[in-house]
TORMAR-400321 format. One line per field, with one value per residue (C-alpha): residue in three letters; z, y, x; residue number from 1. Coordinates in steps of 0.5 Angstrom, whole numbers. Last residue first. Layout:
residues N
aa	ALA / ...
pz	Z / ...
py	Y / ...
px	X / ...
i	NUM / ...
END
This chain:
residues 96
aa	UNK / UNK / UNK / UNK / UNK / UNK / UNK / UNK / UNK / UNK / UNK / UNK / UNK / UNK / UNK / UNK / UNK / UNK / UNK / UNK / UNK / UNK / UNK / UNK / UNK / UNK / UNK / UNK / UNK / UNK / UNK / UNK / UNK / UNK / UNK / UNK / UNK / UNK / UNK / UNK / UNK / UNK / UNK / UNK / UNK / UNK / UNK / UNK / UNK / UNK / UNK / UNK / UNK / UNK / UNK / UNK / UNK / UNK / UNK / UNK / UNK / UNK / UNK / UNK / UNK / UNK / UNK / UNK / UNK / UNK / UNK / UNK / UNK / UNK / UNK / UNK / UNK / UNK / UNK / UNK / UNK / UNK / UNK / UNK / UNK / UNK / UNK / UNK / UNK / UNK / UNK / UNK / UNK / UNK / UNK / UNK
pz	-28 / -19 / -17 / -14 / -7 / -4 / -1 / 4 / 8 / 13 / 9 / 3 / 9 / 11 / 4 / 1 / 6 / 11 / 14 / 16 / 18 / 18 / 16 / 16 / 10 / 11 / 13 / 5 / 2 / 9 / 11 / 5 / 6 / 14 / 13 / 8 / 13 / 18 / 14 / 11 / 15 / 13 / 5 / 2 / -1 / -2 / 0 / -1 / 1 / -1 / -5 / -10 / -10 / -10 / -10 / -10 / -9 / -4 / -4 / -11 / -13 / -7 / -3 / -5 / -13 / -13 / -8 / -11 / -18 / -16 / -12 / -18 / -22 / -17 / -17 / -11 / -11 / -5 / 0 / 3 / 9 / 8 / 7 / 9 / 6 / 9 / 4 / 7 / 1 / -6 / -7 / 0 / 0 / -6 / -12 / -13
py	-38 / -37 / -34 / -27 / -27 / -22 / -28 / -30 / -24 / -26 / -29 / -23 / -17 / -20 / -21 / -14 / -11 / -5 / -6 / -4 / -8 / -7 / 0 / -1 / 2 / 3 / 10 / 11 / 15 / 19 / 14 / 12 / 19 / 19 / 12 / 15 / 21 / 17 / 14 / 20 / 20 / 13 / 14 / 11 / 4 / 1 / -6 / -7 / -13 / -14 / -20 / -15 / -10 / -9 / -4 / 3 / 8 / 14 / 21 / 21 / 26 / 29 / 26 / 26 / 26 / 21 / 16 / 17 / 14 / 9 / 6 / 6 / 3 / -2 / -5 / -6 / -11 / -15 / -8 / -6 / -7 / -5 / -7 / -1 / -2 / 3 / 5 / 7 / 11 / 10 / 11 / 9 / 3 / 0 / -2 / -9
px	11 / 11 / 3 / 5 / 3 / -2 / -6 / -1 / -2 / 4 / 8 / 6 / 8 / 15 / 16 / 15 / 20 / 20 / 13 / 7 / 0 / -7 / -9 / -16 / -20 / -27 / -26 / -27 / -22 / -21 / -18 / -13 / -10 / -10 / -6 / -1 / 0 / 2 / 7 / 10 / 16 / 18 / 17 / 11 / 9 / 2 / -1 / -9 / -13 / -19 / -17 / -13 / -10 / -2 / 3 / 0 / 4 / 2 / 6 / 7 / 1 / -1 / -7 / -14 / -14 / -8 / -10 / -18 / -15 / -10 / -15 / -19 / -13 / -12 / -19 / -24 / -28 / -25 / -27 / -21 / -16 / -11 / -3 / 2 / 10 / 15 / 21 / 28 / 32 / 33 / 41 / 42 / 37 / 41 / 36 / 36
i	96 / 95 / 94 / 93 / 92 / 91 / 90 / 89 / 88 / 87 / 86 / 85 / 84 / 83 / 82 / 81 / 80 / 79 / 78 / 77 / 76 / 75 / 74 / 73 / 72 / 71 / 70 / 69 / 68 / 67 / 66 / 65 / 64 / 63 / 62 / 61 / 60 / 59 / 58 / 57 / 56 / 55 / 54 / 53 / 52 / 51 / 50 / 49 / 48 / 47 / 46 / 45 / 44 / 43 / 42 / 41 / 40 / 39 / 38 / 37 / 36 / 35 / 34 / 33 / 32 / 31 / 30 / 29 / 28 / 27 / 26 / 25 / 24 / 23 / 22 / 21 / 20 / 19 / 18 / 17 / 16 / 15 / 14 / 13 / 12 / 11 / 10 / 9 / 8 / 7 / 6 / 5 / 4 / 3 / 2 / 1
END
């Protein structure tokens, strides 16, 4: 694991989004609406999306995937992956 003083405080933002919405289009629209870098796109999948952003640019996140579609719907922020895959079970990544 990386130390968060080396790389900083992170904030994870599921969406909502249509189920067959794949990531490497979303990656797409993310990087032609909003600075390349600002937005990263986790996971999509389950008409879910998670993407991860620095604290202050978490607003800015929201706006970006709202004006992607006004469709996607930011349901929930947080500092860790694992709070927001026990809360949205389909996120989850199947165990080998």
């Amino acid at each position: 694991m990386v130390v968060k003083s080396k790389r900083g405080r992170v904030r994870y933002i599921v969406f909502d989004v249509p189920s067959d919405l794949r990531k490497d289009i979303l990656i797409r629209e993310v990087n032609s609406v909003g600075p390349e870098g600002l937005v990263y796109v986790v996971q999509c999948t389950a008409g879910k999306a998670m993407v991860r952003c620095s604290p202050k640019n978490r607003e800015e996140t929201i706006r970006i995937m709202s004006q992607i579609s006004p469709s996607f719907v930011s349901l929930m922020t947080s500092g860790t992956i694992r709070k927001i895959r026990e809360r949205y079970p389909e996120l989850k990544v199947p165990k080998k």
